[in-house]
N, C-alpha and C positions, 0 to 999 in steps of 0.2 A: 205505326207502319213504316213510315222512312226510318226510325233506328231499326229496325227489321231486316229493312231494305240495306241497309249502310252495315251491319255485322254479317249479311248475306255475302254481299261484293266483299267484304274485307276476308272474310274467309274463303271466296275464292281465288282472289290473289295472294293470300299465304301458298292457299293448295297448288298453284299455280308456280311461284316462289320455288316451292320444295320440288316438285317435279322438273322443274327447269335445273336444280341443282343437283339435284339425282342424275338427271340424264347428264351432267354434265360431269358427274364422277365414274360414268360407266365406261366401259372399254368397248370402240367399235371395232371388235375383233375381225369382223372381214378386210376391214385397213389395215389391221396388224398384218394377216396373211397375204394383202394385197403386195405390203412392201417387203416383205419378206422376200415375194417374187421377183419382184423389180428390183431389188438390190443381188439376188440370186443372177439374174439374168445380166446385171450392169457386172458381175466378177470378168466375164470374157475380155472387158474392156482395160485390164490391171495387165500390162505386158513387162513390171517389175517392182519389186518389195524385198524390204527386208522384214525376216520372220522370226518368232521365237516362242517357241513354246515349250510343253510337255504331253508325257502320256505316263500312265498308271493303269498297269496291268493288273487283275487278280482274275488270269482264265482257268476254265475247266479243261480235263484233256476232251470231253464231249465235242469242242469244236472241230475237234482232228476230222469228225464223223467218220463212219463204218467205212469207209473204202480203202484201197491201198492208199498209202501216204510214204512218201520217199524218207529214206533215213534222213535226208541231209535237212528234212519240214522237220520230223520227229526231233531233230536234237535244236534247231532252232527254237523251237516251239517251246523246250524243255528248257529251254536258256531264260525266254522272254516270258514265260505265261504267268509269276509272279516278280514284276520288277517296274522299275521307275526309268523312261526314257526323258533326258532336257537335251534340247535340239537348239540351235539358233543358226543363222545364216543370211543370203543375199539370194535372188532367184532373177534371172533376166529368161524369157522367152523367147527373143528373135536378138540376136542367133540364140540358141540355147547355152545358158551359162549358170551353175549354181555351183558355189561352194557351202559347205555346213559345216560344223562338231557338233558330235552326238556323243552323249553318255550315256551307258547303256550301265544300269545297278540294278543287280539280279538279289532278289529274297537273299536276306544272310550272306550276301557275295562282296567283291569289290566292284569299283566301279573303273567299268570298260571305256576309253575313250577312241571314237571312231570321225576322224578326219575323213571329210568328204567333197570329192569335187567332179564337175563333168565339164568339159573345155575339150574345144576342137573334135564332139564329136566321138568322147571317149569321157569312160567313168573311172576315176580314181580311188581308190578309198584303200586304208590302212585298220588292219584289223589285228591285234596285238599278236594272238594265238599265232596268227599264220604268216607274220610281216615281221620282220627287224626293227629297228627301231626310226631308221632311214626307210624304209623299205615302203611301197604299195601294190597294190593288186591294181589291173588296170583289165579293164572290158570292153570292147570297141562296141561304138554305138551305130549300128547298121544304116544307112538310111533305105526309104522304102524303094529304090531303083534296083537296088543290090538283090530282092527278093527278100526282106525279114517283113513283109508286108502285115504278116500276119500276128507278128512280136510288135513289142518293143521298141522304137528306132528313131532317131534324129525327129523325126515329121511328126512324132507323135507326142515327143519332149515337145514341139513348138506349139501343140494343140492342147494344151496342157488349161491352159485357162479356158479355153472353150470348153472343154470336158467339167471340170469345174464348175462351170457354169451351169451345165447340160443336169450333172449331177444332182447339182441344188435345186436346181426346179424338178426335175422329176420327184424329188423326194418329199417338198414340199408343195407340190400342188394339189395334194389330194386330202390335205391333213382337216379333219373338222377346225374349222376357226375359233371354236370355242377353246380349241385345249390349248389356245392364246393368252398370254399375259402382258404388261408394261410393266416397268418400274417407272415409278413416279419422277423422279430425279436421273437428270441425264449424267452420262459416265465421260471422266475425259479420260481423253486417247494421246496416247505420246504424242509431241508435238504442240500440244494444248487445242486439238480439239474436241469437239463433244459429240458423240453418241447416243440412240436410243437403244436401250435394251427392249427385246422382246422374249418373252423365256415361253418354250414349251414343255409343260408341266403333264407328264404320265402316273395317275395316280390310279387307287385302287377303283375309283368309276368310271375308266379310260382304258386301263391297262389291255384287257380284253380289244377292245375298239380298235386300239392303235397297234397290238399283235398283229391283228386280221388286216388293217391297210399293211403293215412291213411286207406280211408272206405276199401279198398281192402284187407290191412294188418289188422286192430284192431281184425276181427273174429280167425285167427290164433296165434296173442299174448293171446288172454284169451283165445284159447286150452291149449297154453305152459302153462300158470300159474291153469291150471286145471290136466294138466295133472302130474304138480311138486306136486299138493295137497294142493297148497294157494289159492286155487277157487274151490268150492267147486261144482258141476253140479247142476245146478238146474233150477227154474223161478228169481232166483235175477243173476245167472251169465247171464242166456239167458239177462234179460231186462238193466245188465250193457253194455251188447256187441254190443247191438240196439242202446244205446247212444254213445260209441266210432263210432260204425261205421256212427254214423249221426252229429259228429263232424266236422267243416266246418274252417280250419285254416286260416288266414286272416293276411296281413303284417301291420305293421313291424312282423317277430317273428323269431329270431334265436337260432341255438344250437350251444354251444362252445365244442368244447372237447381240451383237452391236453392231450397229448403220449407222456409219459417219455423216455428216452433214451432207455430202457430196452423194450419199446414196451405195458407197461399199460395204461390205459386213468388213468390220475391221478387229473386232475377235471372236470368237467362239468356245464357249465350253461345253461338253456333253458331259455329263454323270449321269451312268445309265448302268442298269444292271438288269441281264437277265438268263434264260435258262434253254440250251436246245432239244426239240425232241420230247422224249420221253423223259430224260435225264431231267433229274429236281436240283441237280448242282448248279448253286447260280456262279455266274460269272460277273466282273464289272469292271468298266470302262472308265478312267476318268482322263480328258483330253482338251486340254486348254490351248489356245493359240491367238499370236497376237498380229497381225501385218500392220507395217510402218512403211513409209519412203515410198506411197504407190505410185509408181510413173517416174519417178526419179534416176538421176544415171545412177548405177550403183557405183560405189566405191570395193570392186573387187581386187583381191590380194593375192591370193593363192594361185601358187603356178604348177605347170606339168613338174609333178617329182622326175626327180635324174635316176633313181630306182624305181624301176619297175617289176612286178613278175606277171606272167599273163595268168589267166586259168587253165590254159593247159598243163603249163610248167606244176600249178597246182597240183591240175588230175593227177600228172605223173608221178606225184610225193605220196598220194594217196591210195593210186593204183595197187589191190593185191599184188603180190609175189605171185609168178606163174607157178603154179606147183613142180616138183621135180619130176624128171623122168626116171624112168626104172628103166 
């Protein structure tokens, strides 16, 4: 009877053993999504970084959707919807300051190089087509006293990380915590620090699922960027909203994030594909991005160009020829 008793107890601290070791290789996926949030929410507090990233287009024209669409969308759209953007730059908040270079390689094209800066107030940028070789376009940046309250302007460049912010948690506070992952092994981040990755994995037992939260969330993201004043109310936000919300997500497509010790997402990747509407043409996304030097002064270089052209000067290159009289 006591060996009975003694391969009893020993079998149950094996069982005991293995279930302590199991649970201890499991993911508590509501702490995943918890810090997701809290790292989402701690972006506001980033007022400068230097950034670098990319993007990788392969879009369908479907996202134009059924409405009017301006030529000057249409030929952009027809530039960008198969090509490769690499981006890197500096970004300061208060006062607002960024300078970038972007590369812009269109399918079968060359590639486009677009210097970019906003100082004092005003947006700079050089676009090869339309600029000399000295030459830039320059855009005044309204602020919201002027009346552009409803646009774009000074106040709303400053709000930019609060939106940000706003962004990420709306987007992710609704997400099942299951369609949560870790990677086991943490990631170091320029600098030498390290990271947690958390990846959200869209597969074919989700896909569905995480369709139906997008349509539910997309009409409250483009409030948030309406209501910062980077959307501007109108029939072109209405008919962008019509097509987020008719976006139809489809696997493979994951989000990577990394949260530095300190609690920032300090990169992210999306590779996502998927399809709007009715339309079976899929489209896909792939968009990496790195932040370094958060909080740091930046080391800015680029000054106001001595060429400028406004955009009107533009309009007026572009403006038809009034027709002749008879």
């Amino acid at each position: 009877m006591p060996a009975k008793r003694k391969k009893l107890r020993t079998g149950w601290m094996l069982a005991s053993l293995g279930l302590m070791l199991f649970s201890a290789g499991c993911t508590d996926n509501a702490a995943l999504k918890q810090e997701i949030l809290q790292a989402a929410a701690k972006q506001e507090q980033i007022a400068s970084y230097r950034f670098n990233g990319s993007l990788e287009l392969h879009a369908d024209s479907s996202l134009l959707g059924s409405g009017q669409t301006s030529p000057m969308t249409i030929a952009l759209f027809s530039l960008l919807k198969d090509s490769k953007l690499d981006y890197s730059g500096l970004t300061s908040l208060e006062p607002a300051r960024m300078e970038s270079d972007v590369k812009v390689t269109p399918a079968g094209g060359s590639a486009i190089d677009i210097p970019i800066l906003i100082k004092d107030s005003k947006l700079y940028f050089h676009m090869p087509p339309l600029n000399q070789p000295d030459e830039y376009m320059m855009l005044p940046i309204p602020s919201s006293q002027t009346g552009a309250a409803s646009g774009a302007n000074a106040d709303s460049l400053k709000n930019t990380g609060k939106l940000t912010s706003e962004l990420s948690q709306k987007l992710w506070e609704g997400i099942d915590p299951h369609w949560l992952s870790t990677a086991k092994e943490p990631v170091t981040l320029p600098g030498g620090d390290t990271g947690k990755k958390i990846v959200l994995t869209v597969d074919k037992k989700n896909e569905k699922a995480f369709s139906d939260y997008w349509t539910a969330s997309a009409p409250s993201l483009m409030e948030l960027l309406k209501t910062n004043g980077l959307v501007q109310a109108g029939p072109a936000a209405d008919a962008w909203t019509t097509v987020l919300k008719q976006i139809v997500w489809s696997a493979p497509s994951t989000v990577e994030l990394v949260v530095d010790s300190q609690g920032f997402i300090r990169e992210q990747r999306w590779d996502v594909t998927f399809h709007t509407g009715a339309s079976t043409n899929v489209s896909r996304v792939v968009w990496d991005q790195t932040l370094s030097e958060l909080n740091q002064t930046p080391p800015f270089t680029k000054e106001a160009p001595a060429k400028q052209k406004s955009l009107d000067q533009l309009l007026k290159l572009v403006k038809p020829a009034p027709a002749a009289q008879k």
